[in-house]
C-alpha positions as CSV (number, residue, x, y, z in Angstrom):
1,X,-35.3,246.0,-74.3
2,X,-38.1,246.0,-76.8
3,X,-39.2,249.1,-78.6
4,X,-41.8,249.8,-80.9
5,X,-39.8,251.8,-83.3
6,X,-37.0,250.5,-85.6
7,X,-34.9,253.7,-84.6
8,X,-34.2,252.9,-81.1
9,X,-33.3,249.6,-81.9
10,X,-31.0,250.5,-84.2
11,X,-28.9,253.0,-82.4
12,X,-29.0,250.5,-79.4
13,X,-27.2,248.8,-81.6
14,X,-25.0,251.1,-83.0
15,X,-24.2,252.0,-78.9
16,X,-23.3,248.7,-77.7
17,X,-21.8,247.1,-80.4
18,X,-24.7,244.2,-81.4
19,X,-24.7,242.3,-84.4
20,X,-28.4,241.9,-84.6
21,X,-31.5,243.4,-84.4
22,X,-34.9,241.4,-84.5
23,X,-38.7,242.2,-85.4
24,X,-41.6,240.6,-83.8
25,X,-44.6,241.0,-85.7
26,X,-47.7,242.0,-83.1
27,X,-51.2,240.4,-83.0
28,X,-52.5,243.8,-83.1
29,X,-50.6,244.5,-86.1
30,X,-47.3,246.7,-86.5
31,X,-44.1,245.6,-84.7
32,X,-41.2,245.7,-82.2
33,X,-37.7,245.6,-82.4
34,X,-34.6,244.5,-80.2
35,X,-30.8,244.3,-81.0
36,X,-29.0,241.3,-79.9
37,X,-25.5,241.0,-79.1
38,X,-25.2,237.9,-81.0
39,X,-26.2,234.6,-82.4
40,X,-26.3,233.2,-79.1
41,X,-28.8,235.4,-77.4
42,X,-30.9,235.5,-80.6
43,X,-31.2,231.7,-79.7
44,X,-31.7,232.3,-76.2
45,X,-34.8,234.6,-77.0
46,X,-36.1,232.1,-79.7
47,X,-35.6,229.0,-77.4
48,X,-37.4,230.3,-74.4
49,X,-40.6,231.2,-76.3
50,X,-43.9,229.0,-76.7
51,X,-44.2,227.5,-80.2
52,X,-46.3,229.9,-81.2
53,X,-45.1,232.8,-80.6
54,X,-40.9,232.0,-82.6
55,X,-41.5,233.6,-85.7
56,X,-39.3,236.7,-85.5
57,X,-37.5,239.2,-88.3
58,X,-33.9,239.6,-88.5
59,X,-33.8,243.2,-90.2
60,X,-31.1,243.3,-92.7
61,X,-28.5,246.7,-91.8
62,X,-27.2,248.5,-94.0
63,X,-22.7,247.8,-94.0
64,X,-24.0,244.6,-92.2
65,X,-23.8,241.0,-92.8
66,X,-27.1,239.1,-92.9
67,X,-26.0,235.5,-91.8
68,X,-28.2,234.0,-89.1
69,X,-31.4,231.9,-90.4
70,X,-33.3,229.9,-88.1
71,X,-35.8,226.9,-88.6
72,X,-36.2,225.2,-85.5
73,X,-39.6,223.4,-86.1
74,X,-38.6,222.0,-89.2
75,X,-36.7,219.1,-88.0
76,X,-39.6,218.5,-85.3
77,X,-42.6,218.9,-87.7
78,X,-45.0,216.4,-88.7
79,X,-44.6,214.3,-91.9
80,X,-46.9,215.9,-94.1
């Protein structure tokens, strides 16, 4: 579940045990924020979206590790 605080995010993910938690920056500015199990459903949310819309955050936790880094266009891109 989205939310559009960081808190609620963050205790989800304190609750269930998830490794990750993700910002999406909105059009209409500010952001939302969702915890993620792990690496796998991170993919599974980036890999489902339109092009345009797969530029997500993953926000750094305290006592966590920061390991996941995602590029997926790169390979794809045009030769510039």
């Amino acid at each position: 579940m989205w939310h559009y605080k960081q808190q609620p995010a963050l205790d989800e993910q304190d609750a269930h045990g998830h490794r990750f938690v993700i910002a999406e920056e909105l059009e209409r500015g500010g952001y939302r924020y969702r915890s993620f199990a792990n690496e796998c459903d991170v993919y599974d949310e980036v890999s489902n979206r339109r092009e345009p819309d797969r530029f997500l955050y993953e926000m750094v936790v305290q006592d966590s590790a920061s390991a996941v880094y995602f590029d997926y266009e790169w390979e794809f891109a045009d030769a510039d």
